[in-house]
TIRO-545759 format. One record per residue (C-alpha): y, x, z; chain; residue number from 1; residue in three letters. Coordinates in nm, 4 decimals. Each point is the difference from the previous one (the first is absolute). Layout:
BEGIN
- py_px_pz_kette_nr_rest
- Y_X_Z_A_NUM_ALA $
...
//
This chain:
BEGIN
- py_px_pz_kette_nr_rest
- 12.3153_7.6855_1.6091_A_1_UNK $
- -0.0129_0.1119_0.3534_A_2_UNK $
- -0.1536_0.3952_0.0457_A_3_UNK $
- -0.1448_0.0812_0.3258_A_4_UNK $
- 0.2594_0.2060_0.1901_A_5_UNK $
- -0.1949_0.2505_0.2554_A_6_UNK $
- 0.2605_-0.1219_0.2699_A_7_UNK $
- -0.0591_-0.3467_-0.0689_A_8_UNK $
- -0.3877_0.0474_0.0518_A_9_UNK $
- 0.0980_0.2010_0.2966_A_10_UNK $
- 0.1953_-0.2423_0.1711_A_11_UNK $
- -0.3012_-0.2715_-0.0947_A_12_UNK $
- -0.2572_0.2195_0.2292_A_13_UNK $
- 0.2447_0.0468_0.2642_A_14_UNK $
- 0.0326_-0.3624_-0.0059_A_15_UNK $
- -0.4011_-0.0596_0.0282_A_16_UNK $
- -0.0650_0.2834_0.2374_A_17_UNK $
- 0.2958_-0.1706_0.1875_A_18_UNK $
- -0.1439_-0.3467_0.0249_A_19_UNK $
- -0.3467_0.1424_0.0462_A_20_UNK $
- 0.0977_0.1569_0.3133_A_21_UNK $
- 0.2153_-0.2764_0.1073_A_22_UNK $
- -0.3097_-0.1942_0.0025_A_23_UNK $
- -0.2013_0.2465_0.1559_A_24_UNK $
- 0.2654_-0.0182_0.3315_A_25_UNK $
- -0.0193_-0.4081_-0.0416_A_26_UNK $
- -0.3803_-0.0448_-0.0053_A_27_UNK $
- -0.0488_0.3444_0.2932_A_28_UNK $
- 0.3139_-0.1858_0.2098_A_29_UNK $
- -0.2560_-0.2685_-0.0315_A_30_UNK $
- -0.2630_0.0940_0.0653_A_31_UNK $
- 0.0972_0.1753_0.3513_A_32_UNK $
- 0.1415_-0.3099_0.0990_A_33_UNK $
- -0.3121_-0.2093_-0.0749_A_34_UNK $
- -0.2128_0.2455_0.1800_A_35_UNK $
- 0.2058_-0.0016_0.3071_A_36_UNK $
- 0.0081_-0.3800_0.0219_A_37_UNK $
- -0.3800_-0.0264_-0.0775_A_38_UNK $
- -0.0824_0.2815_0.3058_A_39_UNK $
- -0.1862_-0.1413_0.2463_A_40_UNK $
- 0.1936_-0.0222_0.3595_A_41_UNK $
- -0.1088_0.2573_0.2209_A_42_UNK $
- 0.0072_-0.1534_0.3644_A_43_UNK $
- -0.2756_0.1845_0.2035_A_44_UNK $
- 0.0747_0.0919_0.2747_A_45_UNK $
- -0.0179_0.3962_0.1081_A_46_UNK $
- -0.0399_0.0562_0.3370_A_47_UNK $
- 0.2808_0.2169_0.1656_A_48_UNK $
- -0.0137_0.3051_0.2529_A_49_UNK $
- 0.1307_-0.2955_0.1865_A_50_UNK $
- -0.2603_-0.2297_-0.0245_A_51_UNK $
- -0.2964_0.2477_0.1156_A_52_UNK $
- 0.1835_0.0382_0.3440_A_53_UNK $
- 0.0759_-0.3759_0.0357_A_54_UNK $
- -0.3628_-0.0966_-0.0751_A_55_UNK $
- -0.1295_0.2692_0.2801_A_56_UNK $
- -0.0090_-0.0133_0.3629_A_57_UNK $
- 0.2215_0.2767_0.0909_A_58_UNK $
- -0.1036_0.3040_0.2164_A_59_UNK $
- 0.2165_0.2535_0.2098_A_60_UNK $
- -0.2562_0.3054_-0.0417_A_61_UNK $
- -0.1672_0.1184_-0.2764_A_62_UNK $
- -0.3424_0.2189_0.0345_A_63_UNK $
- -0.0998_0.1666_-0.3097_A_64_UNK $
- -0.3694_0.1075_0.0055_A_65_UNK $
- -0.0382_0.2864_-0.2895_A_66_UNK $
- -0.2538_0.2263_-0.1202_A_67_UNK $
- 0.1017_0.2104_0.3237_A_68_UNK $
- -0.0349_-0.2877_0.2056_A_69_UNK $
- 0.2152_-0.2110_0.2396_A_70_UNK $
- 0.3930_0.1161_-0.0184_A_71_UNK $
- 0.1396_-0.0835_0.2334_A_72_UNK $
- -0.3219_0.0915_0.2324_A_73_UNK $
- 0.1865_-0.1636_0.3233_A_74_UNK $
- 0.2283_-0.2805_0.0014_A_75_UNK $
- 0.1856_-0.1856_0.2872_A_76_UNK $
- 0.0728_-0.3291_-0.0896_A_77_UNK $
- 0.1590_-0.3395_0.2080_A_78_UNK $
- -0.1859_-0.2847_0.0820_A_79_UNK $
- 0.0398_-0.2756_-0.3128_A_80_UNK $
- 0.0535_0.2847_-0.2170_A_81_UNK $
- -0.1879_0.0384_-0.3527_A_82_UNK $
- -0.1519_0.3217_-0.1325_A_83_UNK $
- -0.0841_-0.0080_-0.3532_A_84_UNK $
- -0.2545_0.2051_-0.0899_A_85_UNK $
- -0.0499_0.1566_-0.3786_A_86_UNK $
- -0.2698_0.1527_-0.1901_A_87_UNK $
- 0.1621_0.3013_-0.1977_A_88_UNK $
- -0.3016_0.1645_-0.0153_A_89_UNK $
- -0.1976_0.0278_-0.3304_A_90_UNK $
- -0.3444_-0.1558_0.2082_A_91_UNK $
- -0.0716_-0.3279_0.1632_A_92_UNK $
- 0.1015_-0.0391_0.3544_A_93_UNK $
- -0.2035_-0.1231_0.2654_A_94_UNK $
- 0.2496_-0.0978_0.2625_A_95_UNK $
- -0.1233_-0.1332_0.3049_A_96_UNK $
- 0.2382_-0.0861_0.3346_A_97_UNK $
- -0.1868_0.0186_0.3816_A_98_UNK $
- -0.0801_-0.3827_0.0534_A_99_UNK $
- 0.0665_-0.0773_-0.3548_A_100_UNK $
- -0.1625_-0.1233_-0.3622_A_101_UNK $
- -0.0530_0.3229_-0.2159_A_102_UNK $
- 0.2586_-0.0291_-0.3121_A_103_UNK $
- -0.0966_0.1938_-0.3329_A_104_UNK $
- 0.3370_0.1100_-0.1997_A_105_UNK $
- -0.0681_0.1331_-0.3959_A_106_UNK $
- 0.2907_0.2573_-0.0773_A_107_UNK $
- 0.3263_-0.1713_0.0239_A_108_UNK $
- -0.0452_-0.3197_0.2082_A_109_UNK $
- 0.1163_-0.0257_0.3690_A_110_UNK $
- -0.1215_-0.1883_0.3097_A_111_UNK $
- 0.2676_-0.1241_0.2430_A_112_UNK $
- -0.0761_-0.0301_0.3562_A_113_UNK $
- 0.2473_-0.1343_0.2774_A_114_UNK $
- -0.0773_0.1264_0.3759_A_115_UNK $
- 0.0517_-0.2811_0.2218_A_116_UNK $
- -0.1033_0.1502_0.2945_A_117_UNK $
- 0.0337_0.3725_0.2182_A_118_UNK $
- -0.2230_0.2772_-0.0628_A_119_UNK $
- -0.1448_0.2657_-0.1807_A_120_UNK $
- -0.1634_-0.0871_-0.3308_A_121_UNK $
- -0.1922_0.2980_-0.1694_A_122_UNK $
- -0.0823_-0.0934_-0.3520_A_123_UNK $
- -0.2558_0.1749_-0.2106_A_124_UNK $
- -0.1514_0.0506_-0.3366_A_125_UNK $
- -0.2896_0.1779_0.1289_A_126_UNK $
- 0.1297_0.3393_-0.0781_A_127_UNK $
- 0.3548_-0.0200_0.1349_A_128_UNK $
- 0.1333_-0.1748_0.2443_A_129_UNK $
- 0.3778_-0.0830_0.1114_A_130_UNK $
- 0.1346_-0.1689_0.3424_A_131_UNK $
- 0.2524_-0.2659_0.0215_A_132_UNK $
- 0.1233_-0.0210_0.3042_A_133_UNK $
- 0.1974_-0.4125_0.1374_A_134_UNK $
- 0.2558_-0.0114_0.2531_A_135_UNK $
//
């Protein structure tokens, strides 16, 4: 008759534990490999740095109107040339150009303007006021 050894029931749980974890790596190996085939294809398209400049008109000057007002408050700018001109201040702005339509900017959008012809050009907000001067 056969007596249980206590190496022989030993070696029988190392055995099971052994096979147990073998199929743990099998079915987890799996597993990972059925989730990445199953994951959907991401192909949206983020917009690049890139992209934002393409998409605008381009501009040689830039204005920026802050809580402060106009900065620069005089500009001298060619004839054909754009001035882009941003709201970084925290209320609406009321821009309006001599001879032009009045343009409302909320914090953070721009206006772009390109001087065709020679002048002076004083812009205003109705508190400050800035020149830009064509040659």
């Amino acid at each position: 008759m056969l007596h249980d050894h206590p190496t022989r029931t030993l070696l029988i749980a190392l055995a099971a534990l052994l096979f147990a974890a073998i199929l743990v790596y099998l079915f987890a190996m799996n597993y990972v490999s059925l989730r990445r085939v199953a994951a959907p294809a991401t192909t949206t398209n983020v917009p690049t740095p890139r992209d934002y400049v393409t998409a605008q008109k381009g501009f040689q000057y830039l204005v920026s109107y802050t809580d402060n007002g106009f900065a620069p408050p005089a500009l001298s700018v060619g004839e054909n040339e754009t001035v882009r001109f941003t709201n970084n201040s925290n209320n609406p702005l009321r821009l309006s150009l001599e001879n032009a339509q009045v343009t409302s900017l909320n914090h953070g959008e721009y206006y772009e303007y390109t001087f065709a012809n020679a002048g002076t050009f004083a812009y205003s907000d109705s508190i400050s006021e800035m020149t830009v001067t064509v040659k």
